[in-house]
C-alpha positions in Angstrom: 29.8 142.8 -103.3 32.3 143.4 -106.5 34.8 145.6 -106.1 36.4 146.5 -109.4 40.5 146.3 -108.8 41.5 146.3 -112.5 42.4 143.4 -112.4 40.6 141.3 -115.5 39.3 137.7 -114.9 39.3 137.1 -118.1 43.2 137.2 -118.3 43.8 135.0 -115.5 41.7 131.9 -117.9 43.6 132.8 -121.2 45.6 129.8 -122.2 49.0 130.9 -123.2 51.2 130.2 -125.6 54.5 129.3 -123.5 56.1 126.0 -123.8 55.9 124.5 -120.6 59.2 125.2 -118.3 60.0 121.5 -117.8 59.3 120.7 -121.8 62.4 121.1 -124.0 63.8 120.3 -127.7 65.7 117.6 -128.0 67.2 114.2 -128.2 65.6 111.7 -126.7 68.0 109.1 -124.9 65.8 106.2 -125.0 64.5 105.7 -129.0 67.0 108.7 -130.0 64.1 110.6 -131.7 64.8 114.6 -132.0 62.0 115.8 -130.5 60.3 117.8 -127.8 61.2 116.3 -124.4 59.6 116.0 -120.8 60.8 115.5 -117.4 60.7 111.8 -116.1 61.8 111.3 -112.6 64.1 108.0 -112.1 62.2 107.7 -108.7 58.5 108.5 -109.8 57.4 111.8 -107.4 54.9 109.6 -105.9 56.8 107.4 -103.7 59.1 110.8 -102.2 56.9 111.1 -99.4 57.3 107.1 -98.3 59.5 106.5 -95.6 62.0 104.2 -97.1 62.8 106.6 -99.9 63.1 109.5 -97.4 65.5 107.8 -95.7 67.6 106.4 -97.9 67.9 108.7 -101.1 68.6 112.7 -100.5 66.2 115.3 -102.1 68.7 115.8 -105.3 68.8 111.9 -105.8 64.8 111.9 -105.2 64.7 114.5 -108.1 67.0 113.3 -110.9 65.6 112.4 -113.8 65.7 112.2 -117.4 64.2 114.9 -120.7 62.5 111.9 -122.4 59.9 112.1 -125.3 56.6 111.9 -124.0 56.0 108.5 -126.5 59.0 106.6 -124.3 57.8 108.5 -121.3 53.9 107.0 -121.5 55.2 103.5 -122.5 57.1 103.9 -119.3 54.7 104.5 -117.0 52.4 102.1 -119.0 54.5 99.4 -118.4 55.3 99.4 -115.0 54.1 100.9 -111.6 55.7 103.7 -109.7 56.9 101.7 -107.1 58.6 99.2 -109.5 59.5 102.2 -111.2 61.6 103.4 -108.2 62.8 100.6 -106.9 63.8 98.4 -110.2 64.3 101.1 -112.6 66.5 104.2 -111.2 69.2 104.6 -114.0 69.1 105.2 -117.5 70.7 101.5 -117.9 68.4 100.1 -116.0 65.5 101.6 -118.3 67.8 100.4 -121.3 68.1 96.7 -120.3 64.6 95.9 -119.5 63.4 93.4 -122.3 60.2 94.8 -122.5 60.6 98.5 -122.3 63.6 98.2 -124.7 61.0 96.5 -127.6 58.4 99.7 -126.8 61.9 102.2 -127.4 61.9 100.0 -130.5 58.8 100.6 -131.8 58.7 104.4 -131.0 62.0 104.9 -132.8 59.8 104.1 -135.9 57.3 106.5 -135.2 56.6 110.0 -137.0 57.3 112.9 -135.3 54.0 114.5 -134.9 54.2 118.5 -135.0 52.0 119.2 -132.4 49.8 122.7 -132.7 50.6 126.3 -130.7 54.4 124.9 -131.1 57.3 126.8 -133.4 
């Protein structure tokens, strides 16, 4: 049985127009692009739940992280796994000195800034 409430269905599907909360404008620290950033978690949100990181990292060290572009953020995640992502690559230096994500920086550093649609 439908019951109308006032409330409109409709409403609840419209996509918005917000920038998402974690997304932000920016610099990015890895190819030094100004661009729109996103959240990257030093210890990939995966892993949280596995013993070894429960015991030996707190819930603020769990959560730190970097506003990254999302080109530097992809090669990332691209590149490695999140385990080797949490246990090798924690730090912003540590991101720095890897040979191989260091040439993918590189690379994106030379890329166009895309102006992406619904955005100021």
């Amino acid at each position: 049985m439908y019951y109308n409430t006032g409330y409109n269905v409709c409403d609840r599907l419209a996509p918005t127009m917000e920038p998402n909360r974690r997304e932000k404008f920016g610099l990015c620290p890895l190819c030094q692009r100004e661009c729109y950033l996103t959240f990257h978690h030093l210890i990939p949100r995966k892993v949280h739940r596995r013993e070894f990181f429960k015991k030996n990292y707190s819930k603020d060290e769990l959560n730190r992280g970097l506003d990254i572009c999302r080109l530097c953020h992809n090669g990332i995640h691209d590149l490695y796994d999140e385990m080797t992502l949490a246990k090798e690559f924690a730090s912003l230096d540590l991101l720095l000195a890897d040979r191989g994500l260091s040439k993918h920086f590189e690379w994106v550093a030379k890329q166009k800034i895309r102006k992406l649609r619904n955005r100021p």
